[in-house]
ZAZA-660307 format. One record per atom (N, C-alpha, C): residue in one letter; x, y, z. Coordinates in steps of 0.2 Angstrom, whole numbers, padded with zeros to 4 digits, always signed. Atoms other than C-alpha are relative to their C-alpha. Example, Ala and Ser with C-alpha at 12.3 -4.5 7.8 and 13.67 -1.06 7.14 Angstrom:
<pts>
A+0004-0006+0000A+0062-0022+0039A+0004+0006+0000S-0004-0006-0001S+0068-0005+0036S-0004+0005+0003
</pts>
This chain:
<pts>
X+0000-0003+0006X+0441+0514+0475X-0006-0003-0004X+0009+0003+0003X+0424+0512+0465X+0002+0000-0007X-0001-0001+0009X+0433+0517+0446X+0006-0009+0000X-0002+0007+0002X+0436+0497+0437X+0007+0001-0003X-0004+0002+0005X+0447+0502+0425X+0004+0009+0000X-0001-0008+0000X+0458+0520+0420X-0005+0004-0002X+0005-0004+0000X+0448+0535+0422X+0006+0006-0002X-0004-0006+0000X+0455+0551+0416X-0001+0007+0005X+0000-0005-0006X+0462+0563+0431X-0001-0005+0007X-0003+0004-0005X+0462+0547+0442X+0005-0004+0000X-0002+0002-0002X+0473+0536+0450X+0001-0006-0007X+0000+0004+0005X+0481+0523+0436X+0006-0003+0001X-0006+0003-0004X+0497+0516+0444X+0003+0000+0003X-0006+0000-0005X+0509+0513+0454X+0008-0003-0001X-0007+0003+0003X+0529+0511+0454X+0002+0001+0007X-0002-0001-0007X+0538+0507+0468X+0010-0001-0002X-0010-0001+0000X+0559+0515+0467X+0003-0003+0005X-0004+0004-0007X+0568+0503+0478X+0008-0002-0001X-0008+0000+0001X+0586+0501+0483X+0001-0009-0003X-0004+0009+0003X+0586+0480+0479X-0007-0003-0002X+0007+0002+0003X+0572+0479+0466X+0000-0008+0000X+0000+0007-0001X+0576+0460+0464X-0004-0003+0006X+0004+0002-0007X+0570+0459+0485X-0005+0002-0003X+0007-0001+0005X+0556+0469+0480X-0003-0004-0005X+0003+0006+0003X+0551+0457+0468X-0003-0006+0001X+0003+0008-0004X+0551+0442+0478X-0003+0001+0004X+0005-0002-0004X+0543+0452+0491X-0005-0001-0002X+0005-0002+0002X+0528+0458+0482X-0004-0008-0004X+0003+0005+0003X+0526+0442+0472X-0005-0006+0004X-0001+0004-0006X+0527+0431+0488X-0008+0002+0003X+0005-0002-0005X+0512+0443+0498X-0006+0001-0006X+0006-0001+0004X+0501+0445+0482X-0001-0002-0006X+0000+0003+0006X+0504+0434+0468X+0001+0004-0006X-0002-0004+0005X+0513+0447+0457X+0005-0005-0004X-0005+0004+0005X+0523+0438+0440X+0004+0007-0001X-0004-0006+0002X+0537+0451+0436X+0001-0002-0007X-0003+0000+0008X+0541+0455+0416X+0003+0005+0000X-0003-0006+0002X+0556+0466+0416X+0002+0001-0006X-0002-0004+0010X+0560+0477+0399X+0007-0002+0002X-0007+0003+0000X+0577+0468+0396X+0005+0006-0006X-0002-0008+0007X+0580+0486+0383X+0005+0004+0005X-0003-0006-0005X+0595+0494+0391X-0004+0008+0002X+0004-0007-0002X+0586+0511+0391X-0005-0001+0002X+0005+0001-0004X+0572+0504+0399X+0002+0002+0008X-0003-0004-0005X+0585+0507+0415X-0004-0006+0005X+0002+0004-0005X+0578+0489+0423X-0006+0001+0000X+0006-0003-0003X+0561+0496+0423X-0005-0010-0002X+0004+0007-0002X+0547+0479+0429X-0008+0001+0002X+0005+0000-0003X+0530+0478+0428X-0001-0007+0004X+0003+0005-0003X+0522+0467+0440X-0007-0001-0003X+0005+0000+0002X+0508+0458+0435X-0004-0005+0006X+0005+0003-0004X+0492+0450+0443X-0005-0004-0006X+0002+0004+0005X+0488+0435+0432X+0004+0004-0009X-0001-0003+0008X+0488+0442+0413X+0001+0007+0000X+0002-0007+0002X+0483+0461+0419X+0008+0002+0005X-0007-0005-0002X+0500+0474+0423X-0005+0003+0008X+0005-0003-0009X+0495+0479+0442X+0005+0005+0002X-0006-0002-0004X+0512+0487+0446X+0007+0001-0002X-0007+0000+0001X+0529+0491+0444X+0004+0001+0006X-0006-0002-0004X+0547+0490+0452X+0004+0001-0005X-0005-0002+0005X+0561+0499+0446X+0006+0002+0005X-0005-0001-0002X+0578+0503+0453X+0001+0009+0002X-0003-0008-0001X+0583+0521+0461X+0003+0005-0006X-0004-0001+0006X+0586+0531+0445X+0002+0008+0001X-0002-0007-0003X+0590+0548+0456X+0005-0001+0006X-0006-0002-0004X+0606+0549+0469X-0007-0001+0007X+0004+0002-0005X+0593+0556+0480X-0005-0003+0002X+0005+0001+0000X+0578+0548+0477X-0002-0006+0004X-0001+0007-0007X+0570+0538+0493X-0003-0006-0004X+0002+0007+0001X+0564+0520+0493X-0009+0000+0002X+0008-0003+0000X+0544+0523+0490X-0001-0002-0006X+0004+0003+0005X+0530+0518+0480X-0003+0007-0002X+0003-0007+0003X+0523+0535+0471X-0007-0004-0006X+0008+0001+0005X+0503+0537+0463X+0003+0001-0007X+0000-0003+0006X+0503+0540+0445X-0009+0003-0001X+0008-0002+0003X+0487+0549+0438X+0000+0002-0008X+0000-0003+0006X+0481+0550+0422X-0002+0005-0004X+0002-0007+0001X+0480+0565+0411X-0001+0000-0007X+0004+0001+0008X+0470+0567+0392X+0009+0005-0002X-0007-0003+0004X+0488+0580+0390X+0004+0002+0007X-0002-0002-0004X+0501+0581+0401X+0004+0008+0002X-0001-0008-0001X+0507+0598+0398X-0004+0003+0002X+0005-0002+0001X+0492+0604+0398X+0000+0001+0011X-0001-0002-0008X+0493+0600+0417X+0003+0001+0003X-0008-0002-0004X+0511+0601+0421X-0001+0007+0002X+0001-0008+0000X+0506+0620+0416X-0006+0001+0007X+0004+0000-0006X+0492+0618+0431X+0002+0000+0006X-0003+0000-0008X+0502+0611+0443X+0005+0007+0002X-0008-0005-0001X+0517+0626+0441X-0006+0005+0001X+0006-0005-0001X+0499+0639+0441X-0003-0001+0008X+0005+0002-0006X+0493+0630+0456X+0006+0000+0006X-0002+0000-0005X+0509+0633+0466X+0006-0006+0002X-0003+0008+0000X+0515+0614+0464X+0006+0000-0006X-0006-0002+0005X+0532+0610+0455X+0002-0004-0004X-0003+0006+0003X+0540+0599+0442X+0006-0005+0000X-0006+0003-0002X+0553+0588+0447X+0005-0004-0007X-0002+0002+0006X+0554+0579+0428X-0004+0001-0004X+0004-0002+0005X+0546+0587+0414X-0002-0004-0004X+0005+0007+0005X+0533+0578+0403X+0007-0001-0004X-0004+0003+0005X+0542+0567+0391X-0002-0007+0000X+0005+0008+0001X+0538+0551+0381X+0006-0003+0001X-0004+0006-0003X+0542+0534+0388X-0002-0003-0007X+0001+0003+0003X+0544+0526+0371X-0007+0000-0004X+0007-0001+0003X+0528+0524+0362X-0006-0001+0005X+0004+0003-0006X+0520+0519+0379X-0006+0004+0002X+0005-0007-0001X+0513+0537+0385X+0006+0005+0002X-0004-0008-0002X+0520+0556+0392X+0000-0003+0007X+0000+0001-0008X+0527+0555+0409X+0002+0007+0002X-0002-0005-0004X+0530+0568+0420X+0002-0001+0007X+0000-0002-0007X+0535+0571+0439X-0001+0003+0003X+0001-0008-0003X+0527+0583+0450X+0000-0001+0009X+0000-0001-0007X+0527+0589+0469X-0005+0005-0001X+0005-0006-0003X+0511+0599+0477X+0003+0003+0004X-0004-0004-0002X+0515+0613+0485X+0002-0002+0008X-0005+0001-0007X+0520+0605+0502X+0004-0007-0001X-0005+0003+0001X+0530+0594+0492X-0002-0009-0001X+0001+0006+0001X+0521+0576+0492X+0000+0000-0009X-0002+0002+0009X+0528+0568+0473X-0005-0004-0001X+0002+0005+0005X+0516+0561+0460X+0002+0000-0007X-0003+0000+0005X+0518+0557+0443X-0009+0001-0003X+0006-0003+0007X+0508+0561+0427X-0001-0005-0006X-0002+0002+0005X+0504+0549+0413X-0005+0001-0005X+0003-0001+0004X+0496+0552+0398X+0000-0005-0005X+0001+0004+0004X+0491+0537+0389X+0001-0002-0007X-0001+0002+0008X+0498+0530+0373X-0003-0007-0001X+0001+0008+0000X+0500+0512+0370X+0000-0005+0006X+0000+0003-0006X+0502+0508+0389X-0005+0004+0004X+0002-0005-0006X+0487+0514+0398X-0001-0002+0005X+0000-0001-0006X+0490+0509+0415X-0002-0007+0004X+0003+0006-0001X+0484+0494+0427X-0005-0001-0003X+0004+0005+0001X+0475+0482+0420X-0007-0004+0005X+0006+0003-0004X+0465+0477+0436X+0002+0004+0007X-0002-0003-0005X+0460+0488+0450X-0006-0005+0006X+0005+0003-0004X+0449+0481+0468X-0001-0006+0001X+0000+0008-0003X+0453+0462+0467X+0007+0001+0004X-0005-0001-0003X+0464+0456+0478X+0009+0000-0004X-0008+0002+0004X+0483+0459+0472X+0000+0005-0004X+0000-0006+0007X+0479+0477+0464X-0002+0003+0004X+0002-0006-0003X+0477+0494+0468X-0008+0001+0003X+0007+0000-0001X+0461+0497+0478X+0001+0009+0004X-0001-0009-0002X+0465+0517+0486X+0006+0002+0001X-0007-0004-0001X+0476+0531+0488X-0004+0005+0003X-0001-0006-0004X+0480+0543+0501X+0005+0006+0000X-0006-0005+0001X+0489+0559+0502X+0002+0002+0007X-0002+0000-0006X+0496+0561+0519X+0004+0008-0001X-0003-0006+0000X+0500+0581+0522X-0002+0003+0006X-0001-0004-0008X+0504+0592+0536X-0006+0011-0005X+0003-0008+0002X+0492+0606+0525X-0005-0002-0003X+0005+0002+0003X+0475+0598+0522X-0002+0004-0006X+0003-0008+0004X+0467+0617+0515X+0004-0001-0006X+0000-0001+0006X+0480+0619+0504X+0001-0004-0007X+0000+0006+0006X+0481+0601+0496X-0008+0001-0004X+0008-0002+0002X+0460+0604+0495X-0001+0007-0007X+0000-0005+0007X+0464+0621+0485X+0002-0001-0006X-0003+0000+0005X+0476+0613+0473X-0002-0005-0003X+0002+0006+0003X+0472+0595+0468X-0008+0001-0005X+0008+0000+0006X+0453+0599+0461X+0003+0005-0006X-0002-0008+0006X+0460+0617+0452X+0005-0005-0006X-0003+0004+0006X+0473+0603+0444X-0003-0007-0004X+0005+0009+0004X+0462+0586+0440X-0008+0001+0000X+0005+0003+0000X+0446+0592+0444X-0004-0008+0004X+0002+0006-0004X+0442+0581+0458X-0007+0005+0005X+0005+0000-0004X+0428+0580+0468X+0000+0001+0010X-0005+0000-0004X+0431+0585+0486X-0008-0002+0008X+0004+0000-0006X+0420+0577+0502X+0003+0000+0006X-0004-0005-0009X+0429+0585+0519X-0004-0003+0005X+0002+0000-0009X+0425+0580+0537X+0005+0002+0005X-0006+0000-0006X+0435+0583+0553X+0006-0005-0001X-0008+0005+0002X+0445+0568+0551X+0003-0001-0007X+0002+0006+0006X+0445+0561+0534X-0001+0004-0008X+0005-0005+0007X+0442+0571+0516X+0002-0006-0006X-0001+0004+0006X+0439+0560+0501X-0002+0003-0008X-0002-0002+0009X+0444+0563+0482X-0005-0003-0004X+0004+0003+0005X+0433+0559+0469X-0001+0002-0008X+0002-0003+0007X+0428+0561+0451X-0009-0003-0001X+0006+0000-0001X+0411+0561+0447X-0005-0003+0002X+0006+0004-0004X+0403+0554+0461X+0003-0006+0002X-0001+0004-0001X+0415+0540+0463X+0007+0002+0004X-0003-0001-0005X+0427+0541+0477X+0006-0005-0002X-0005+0003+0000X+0446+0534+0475X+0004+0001+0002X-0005-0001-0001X+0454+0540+0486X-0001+0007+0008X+0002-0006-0007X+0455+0551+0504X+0007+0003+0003X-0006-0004-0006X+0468+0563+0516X+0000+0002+0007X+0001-0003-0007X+0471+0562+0532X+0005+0006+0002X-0007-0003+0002X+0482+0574+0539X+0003-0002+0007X-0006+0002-0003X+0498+0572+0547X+0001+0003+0008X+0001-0001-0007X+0497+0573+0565X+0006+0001+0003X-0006+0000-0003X+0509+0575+0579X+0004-0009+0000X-0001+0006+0001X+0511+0554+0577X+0005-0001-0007X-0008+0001+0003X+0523+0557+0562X+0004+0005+0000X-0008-0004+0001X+0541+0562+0565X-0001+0006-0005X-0001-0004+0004X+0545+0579+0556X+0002-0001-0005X-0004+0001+0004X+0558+0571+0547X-0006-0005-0008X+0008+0006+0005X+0542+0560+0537X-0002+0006-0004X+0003-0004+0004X+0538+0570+0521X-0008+0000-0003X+0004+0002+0003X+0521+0574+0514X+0000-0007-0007X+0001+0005+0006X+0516+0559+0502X-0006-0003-0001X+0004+0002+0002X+0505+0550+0492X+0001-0010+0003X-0002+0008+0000X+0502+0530+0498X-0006-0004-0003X+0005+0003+0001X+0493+0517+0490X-0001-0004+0003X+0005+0006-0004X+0481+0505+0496X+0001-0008-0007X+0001+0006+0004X+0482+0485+0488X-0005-0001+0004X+0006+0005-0002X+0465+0476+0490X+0004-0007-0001X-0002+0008-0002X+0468+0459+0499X-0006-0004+0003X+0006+0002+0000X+0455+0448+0503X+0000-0003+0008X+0001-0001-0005X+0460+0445+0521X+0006+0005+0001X-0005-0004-0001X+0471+0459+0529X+0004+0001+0006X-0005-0002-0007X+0476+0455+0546X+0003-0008-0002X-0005+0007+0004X+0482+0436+0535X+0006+0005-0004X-0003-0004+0004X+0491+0449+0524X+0005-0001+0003X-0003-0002-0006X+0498+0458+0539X+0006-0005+0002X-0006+0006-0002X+0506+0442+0545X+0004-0003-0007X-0003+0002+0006X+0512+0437+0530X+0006+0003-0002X-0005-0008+0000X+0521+0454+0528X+0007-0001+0005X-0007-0001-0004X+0531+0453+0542X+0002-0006+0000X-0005+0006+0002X+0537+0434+0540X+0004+0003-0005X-0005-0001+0006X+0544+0441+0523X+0004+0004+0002X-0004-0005-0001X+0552+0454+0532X-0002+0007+0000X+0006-0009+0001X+0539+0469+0530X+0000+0000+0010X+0004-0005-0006X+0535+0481+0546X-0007+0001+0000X+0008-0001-0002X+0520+0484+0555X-0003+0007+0002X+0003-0004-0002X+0516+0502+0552X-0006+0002+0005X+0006+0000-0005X+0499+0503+0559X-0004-0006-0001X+0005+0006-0001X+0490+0487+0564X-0006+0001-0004X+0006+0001+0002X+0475+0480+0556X-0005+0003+0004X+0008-0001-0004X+0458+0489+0562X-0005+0002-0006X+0007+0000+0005X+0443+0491+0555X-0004+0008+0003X+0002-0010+0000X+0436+0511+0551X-0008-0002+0002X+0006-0001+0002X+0418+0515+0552X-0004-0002-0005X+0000+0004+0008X+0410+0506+0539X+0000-0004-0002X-0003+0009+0001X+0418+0489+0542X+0006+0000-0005X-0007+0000+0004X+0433+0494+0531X+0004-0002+0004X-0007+0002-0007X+0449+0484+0541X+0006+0002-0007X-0006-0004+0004X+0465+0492+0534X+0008-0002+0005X-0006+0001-0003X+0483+0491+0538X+0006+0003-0003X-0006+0000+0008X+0499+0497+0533X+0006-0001+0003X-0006+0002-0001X+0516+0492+0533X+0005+0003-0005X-0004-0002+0004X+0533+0494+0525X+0004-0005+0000X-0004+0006+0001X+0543+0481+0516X+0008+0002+0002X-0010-0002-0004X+0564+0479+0521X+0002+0005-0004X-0003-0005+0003X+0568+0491+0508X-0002+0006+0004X+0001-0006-0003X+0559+0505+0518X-0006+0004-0002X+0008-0001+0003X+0542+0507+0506X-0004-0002+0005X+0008+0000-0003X+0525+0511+0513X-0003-0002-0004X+0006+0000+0004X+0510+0505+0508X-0005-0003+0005X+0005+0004-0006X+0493+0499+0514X-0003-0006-0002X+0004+0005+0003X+0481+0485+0512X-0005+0002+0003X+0007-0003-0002X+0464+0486+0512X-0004-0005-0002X+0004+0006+0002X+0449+0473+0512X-0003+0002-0006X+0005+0001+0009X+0442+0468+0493X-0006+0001+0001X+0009+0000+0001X+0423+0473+0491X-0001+0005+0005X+0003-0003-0004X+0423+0484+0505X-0002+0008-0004X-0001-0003+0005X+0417+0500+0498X+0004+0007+0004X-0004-0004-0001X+0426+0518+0499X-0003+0006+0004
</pts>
């Protein structure tokens, strides 16, 4: 991810809904040096940023829907979110929890693209978003893993205005000229049952150290550490709760 800080129509957080956010915490803190500040405000509903030094890097918060799986979901930022809730329902895509303020903080919304992978909406108030993104212990990419390349290509720019660089394997998202993000698509390699979705990338400063690190706390070892074209080494795994995510080398570029 090349954008330092929030860009509007990109990438600007992360929350991960997990069944035993407490684990989750000791997880996360343990493999990347996150401090947790839970909002102790009953209507807050548990909700935890994690931080990375001084700057908010991240959230955990408890399962606040019956159904809703143990995952870490994008947020992107939006100058209004109606304005794009209205986009995404034109472009096909649905709303799961319509805009609405989180206190004085910003407009949240919940959306699904049309083959169903969820992200969220935020429109900035007085919380706008991580603090630090590309050191290690902080968001560095996001992928959307979908079984319909085409039709994610058709929707996501019509909705944010993204920039789109395509290849055979690989297509990367971008905003003017700065890339923050790619889609693979979802091959025979995952089960049916595995929904389209969005997964982030943390920047760590070694990733096959991470890697090990990961699984003594109890993390799985989705796909091993390897190194793409380009010298990026990557990795991704899923902590005991059941969350994916990846990690990805610091300073490498996108």
């Amino acid at each position: 991810m090349k954008q330092t800080s929030v860009t509007t129509n990109g990438p600007c957080w992360v929350e991960l809904g997990t069944s035993d956010p407490a684990a989750a915490k000791a997880f996360y803190a343990e493999l990347f040096g996150w401090r947790a500040d839970t909002d102790v405000r009953p209507e807050a509903g548990g909700y935890t940023q994690m931080h990375l030094g001084d700057a908010p890097a991240a959230a955990v918060t408890p399962r606040y829907a019956p159904r809703q799986p143990t995952a870490w979901t994008v947020s992107f930022a939006v100058a209004d979110a109606d304005d794009t809730a209205a986009r995404i329902k034109d472009g096909g895509g649905s709303l799961l929890v319509e805009p609405t303020d989180v206190f004085d903080l910003g407009r949240f919304a919940v959306a699904a693209d049309p083959s169903g992978a969820v992200f969220t909406l935020w429109q900035p108030r007085a919380f706008p978003g991580a603090g630090v993104f590309n050191e290690p212990g902080s968001l560095g990419w996001v992928e959307l893993l979908t079984r319909n390349p085409d039709g994610a290509i058709a929707f996501y720019p019509t909705v944010f205005g993204w920039s789109v660089a395509p290849s055979e394997h690989y297509t990367q998202w971008g905003l003017a000229g700065q890339d923050f993000g790619g889609m693979p698509a979802m091959g025979e390699n995952f089960p049916p049952e595995v929904p389209p979705h969005w997964l982030p990338y943390f920047s760590v400063a070694d990733v096959d150290n991470t890697a090990e690190r990961a699984v003594a706390l109890g993390a799985d070892v989705l796909m091993p550490a390897y190194s793409m074209p380009g010298g990026r080494r990557i990795a991704v795994l899923r902590d005991a709760q059941g969350a994916a995510f990846g990690v990805y080398s610091a300073g490498t570029a996108g």
